[in-house]
N, C-alpha and C positions, 0 to 999 in steps of 0.2 A: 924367558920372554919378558920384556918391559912392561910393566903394566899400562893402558892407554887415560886410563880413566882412575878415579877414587876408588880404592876397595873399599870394602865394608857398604856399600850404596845400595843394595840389594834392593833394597825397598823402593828408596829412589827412582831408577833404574825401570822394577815393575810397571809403575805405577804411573811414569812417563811414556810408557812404550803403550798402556793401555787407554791414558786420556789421548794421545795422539791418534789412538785408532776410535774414539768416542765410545767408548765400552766403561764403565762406570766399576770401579774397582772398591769391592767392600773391605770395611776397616778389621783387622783382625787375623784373617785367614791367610795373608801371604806377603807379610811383615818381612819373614827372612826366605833363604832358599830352602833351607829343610821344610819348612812349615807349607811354601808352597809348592811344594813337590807332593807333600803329603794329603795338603787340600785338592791337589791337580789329579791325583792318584785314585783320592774316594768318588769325586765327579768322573772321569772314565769309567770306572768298575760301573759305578750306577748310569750312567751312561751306554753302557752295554747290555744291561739289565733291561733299560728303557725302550732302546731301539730308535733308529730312525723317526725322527719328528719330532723326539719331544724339545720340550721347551723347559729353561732354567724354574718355573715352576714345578713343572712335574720332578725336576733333579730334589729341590727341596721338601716339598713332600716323600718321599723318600728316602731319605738321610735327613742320619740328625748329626745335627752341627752346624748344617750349614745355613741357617737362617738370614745370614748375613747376605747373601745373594739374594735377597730378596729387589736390592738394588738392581740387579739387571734381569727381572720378570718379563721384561718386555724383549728379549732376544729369543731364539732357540739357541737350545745346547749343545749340537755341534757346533756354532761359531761361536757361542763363550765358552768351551771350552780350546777350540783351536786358538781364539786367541790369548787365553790365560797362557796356557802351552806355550804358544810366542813368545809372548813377556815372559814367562821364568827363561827361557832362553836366552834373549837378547838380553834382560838385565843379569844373567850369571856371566852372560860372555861379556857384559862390560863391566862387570864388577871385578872379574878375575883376569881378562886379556883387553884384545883391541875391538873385540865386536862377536858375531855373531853370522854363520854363512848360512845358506841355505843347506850346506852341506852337513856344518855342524847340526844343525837342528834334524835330519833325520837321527843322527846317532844319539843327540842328546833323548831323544823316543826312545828309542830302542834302547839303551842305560838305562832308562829310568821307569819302564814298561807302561808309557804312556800315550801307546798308542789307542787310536777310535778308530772306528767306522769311516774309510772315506779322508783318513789323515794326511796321508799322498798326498791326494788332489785337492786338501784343503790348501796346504798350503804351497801347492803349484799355481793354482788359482787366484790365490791371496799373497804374493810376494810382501804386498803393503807389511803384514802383519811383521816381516823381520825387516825392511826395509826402511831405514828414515827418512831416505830422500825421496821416497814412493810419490808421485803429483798427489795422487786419490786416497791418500792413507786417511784420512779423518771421515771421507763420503763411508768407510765399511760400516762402521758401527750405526749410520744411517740408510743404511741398504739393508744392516741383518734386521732393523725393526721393521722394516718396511715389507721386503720378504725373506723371512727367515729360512723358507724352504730349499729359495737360494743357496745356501751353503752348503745344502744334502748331497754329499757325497759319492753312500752307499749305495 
């Protein structure tokens, strides 16, 4: 398969996909793919722990590590994490191929056991989040401050 895009962009890639969505991406935690499958990995686990409603605050006081999301306090946790989720997927599928489907991204959950509460219909919901050329991609990250509950799934 041809690569479409630069390898090695991981980061790039990320970090693109989350300022397009207005989601505020902390420094450190999802650098490469390993690292942010592993940061995407302990936010679900605590995420599951938490339940419905909470908020990237409450993720943080709860784990440690991740202090560095202190940058997106103002969303709830199921949409920063569906859209982290996103981003590691769309920047591996462009890092590695031509892109990123809606199709791939079930599987890439299921690989990587990162599913949530309500992750379906997050991102049936939320196409923007893998989509570039979405009209509305940049309004989410201004809807999940707005009403975060919005996103609740489960």
């Amino acid at each position: 398969m041809a690569a479409c895009y630069t390898s090695g962009d991981f980061k790039k890639y990320f970090t693109e996909n989350m300022n397009a969505l207005g989601a505020p991406v902390p420094t450190g935690l999802f650098d490469s793919y390993q690292k942010a499958i592993g940061t995407a990995a302990t936010i679900v686990g605590t995420l599951h722990l938490l339940g419905k409603g909470a908020t990237v605050g409450e993720l943080i006081a709860a784990t440690v590590g991740l202090e560095k999301l202190a940058v997106a306090t103002a969303f709830g946790a199921t949409f920063y994490v569906g859209v982290i989720i996103g981003s590691i997927a769309v920047a591996s599928g462009r890092a590695l191929s031509c892109g990123s489907r809606m199709s791939d991204m079930f599987v890439f959950n299921y690989q990587n056991k990162l599913q949530f509460r309500g992750w379906h219909s997050f991102y049936l919901q939320n196409p923007q989040v893998l989509d570039k050329s979405h009209p509305f991609r940049k309004s989410v990250g201004l809807r999940a401050t707005s009403s975060p509950h919005s996103f609740e799934y489960a």
